[in-house]
C-alpha positions as a Python dict, from the first residue, in 0.01 Angstrom:
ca = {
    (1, 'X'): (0, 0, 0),
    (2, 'X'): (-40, 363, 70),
    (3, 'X'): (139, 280, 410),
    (4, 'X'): (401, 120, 284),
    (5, 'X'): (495, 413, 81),
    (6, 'X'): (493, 678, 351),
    (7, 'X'): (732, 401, 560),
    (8, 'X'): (986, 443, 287),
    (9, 'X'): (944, 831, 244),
    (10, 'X'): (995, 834, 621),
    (11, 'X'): (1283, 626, 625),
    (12, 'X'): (1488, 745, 387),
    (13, 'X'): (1400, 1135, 505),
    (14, 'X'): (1582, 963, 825),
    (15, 'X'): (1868, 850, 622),
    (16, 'X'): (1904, 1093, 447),
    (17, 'X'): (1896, 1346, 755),
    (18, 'X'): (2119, 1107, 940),
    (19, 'X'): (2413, 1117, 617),
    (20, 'X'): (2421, 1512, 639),
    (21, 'X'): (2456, 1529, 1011),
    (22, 'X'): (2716, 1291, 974),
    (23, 'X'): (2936, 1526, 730),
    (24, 'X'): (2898, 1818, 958),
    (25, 'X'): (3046, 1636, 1217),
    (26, 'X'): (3298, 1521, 1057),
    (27, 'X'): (3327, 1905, 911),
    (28, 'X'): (3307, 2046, 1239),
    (29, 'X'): (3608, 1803, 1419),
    (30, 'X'): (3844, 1917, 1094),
    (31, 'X'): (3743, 2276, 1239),
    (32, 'X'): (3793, 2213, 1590),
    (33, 'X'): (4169, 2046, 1516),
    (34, 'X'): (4245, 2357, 1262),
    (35, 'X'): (4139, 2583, 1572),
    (36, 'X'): (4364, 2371, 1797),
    (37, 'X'): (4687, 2368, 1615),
    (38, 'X'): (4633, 2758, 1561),
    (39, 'X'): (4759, 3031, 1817),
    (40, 'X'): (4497, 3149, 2068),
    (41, 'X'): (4351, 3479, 2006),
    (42, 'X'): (4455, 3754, 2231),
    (43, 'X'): (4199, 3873, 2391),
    (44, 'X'): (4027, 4232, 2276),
    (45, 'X'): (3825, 4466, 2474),
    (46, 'X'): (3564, 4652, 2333),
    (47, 'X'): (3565, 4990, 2419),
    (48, 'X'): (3234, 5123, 2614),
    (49, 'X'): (2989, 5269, 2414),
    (50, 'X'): (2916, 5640, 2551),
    (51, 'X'): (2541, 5692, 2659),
    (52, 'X'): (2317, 5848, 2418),
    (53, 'X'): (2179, 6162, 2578),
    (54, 'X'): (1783, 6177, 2469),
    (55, 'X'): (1682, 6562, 2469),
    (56, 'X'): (1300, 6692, 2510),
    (57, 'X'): (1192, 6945, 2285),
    (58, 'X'): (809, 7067, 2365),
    (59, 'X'): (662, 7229, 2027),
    (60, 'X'): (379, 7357, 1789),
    (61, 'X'): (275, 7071, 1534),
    (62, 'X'): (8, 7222, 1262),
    (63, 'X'): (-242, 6976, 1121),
    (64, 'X'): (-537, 6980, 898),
    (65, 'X'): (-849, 7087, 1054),
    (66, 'X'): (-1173, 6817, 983),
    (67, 'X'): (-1345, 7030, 758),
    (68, 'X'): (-981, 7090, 566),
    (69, 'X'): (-997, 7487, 562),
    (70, 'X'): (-705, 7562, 795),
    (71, 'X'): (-440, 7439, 980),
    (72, 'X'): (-511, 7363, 1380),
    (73, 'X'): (-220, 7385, 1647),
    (74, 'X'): (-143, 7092, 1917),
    (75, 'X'): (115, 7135, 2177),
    (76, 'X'): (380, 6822, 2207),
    (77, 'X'): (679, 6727, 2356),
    (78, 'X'): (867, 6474, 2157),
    (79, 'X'): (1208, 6329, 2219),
    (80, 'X'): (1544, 6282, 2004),
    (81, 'X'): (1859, 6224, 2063),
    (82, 'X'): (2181, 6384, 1995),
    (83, 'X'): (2205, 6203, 1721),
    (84, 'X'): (1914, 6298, 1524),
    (85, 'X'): (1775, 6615, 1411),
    (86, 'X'): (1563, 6789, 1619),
    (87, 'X'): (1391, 6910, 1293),
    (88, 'X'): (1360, 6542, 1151),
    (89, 'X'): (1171, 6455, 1479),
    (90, 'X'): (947, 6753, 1424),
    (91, 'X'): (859, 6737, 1056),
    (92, 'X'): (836, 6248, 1180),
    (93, 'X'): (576, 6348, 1429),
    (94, 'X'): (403, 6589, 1194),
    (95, 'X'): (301, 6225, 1014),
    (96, 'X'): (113, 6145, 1327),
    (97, 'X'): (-231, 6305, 1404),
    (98, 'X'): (-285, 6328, 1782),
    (99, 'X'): (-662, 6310, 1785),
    (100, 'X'): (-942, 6281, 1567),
    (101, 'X'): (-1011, 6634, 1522),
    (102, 'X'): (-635, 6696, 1353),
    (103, 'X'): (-567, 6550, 1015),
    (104, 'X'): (-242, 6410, 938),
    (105, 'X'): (-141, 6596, 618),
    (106, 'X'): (192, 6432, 598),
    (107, 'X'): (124, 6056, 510),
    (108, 'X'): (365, 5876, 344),
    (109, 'X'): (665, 6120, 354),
    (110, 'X'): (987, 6064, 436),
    (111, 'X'): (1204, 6287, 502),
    (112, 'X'): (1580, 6242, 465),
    (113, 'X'): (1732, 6564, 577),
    (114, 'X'): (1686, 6874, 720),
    (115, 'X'): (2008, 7062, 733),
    (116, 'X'): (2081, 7398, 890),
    (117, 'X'): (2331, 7635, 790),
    (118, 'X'): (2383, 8025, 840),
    (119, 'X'): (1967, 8057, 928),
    (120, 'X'): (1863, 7855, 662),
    (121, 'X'): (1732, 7483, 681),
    (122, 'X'): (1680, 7309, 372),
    (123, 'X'): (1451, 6999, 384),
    (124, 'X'): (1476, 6676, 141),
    (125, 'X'): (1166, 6469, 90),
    (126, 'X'): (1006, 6232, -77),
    (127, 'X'): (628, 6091, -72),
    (128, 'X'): (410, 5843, -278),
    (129, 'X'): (156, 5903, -586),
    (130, 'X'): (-115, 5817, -271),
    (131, 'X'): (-14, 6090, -91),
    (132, 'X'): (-115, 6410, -381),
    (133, 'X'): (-344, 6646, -170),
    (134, 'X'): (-574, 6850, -415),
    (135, 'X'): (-451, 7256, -434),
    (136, 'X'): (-624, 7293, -82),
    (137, 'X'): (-487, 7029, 70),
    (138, 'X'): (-160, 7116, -51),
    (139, 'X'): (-195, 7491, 112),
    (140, 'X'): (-296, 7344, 406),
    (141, 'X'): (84, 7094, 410),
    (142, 'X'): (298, 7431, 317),
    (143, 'X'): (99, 7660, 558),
    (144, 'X'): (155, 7355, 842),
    (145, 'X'): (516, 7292, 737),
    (146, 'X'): (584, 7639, 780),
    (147, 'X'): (400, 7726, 1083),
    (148, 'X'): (582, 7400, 1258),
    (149, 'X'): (931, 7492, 1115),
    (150, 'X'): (943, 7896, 1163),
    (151, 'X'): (894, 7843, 1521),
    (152, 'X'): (1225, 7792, 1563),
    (153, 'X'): (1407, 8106, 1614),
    (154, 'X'): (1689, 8032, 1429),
    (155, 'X'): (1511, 7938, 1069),
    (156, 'X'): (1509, 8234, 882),
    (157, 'X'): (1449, 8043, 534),
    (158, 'X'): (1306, 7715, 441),
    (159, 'X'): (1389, 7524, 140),
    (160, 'X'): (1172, 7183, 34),
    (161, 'X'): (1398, 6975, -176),
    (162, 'X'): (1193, 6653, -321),
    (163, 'X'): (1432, 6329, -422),
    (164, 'X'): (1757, 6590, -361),
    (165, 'X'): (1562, 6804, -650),
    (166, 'X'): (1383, 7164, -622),
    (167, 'X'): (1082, 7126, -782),
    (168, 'X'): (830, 7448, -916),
    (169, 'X'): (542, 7270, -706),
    (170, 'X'): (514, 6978, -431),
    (171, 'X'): (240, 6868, -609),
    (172, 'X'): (121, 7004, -896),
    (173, 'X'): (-108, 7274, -741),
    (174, 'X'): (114, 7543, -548),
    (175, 'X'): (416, 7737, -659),
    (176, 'X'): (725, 7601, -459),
    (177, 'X'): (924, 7878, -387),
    (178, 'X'): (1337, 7843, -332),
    (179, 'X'): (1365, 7952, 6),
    (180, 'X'): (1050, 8054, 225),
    (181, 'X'): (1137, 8280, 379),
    (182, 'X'): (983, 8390, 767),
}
């Protein structure tokens, strides 16, 4: 009995697989004679996209020590292109430790932008509830965010924007102030 049911189900998923193929086909000749009885398309040639140029850029990155009182220095060269922000791809690999003795203070952030203009480069940013350092971990991500970004010659001032927003603190423990300045 039980066989005789799953026969049926089985046959009429083949009909009814068979009926909808049919329809397309029929579907897709009504396409093909439109297509036929239209004009050909002239032909269009895309134009060549121009290489991106990747650029090196070897730098300071500050990270949390393992015991969390101070910041620690480690050398890298990352890579960006053109394109990008040299600053975004500093402040994107800052959310990477490099070893096990360098704590990533940055998890979770985002950053959307980090414009410069006449010596000073503003920074917008956003994080999670999961990434809230206590006050010392929060010195620790201002004194590394300002160590990495001062580096650069041209940053005199350096303003954190959070959501498009400033904000008194970053989170809740340390004043914010609107620039820092070098």
């Amino acid at each position: 009995m039980r066989k005789n049911i799953i026969y049926l189900l089985l046959i009429g998923i083949c009909i009814t697989i068979f009926l909808s193929g049919c329809g397309k086909l029929k579907q897709s000749q009504n396409v093909q004679t439109e297509a036929s009885n239209s004009p050909l398309p002239t032909e269009t040639i895309a134009p060549t996209p121009t290489p991106v140029e990747i650029k090196e850029l070897k730098v300071d990155l500050y990270y949390g020590d393992e015991t969390g009182d101070h910041v620690v220095k480690r050398e890298q060269t990352l890579k960006y292109t053109a394109d990008t922000s040299k600053y975004i791809a500093v402040l994107n690999a800052l959310k990477v430790s490099p070893d096990s003795k360098a704590i990533c203070l940055f998890t979770g952030f985002k950053f959307f932008t980090a414009d410069l203009n006449n010596g000073g480069l503003t920074i917008n940013l956003t994080f999670p509830k999961e990434s809230i350092l206590g006050a010392p971990g929060e010195e620790l991500l201002l004194d590394s965010l300002q160590k990495t970004i001062f580096q650069f010659p041209e940053v005199k001032t350096l303003d954190v924007l959070v959501d498009g927003k400033k904000v008194d603190s970053l989170m809740g423990h340390m004043d914010l102030p609107h620039p820092f300045k070098k």
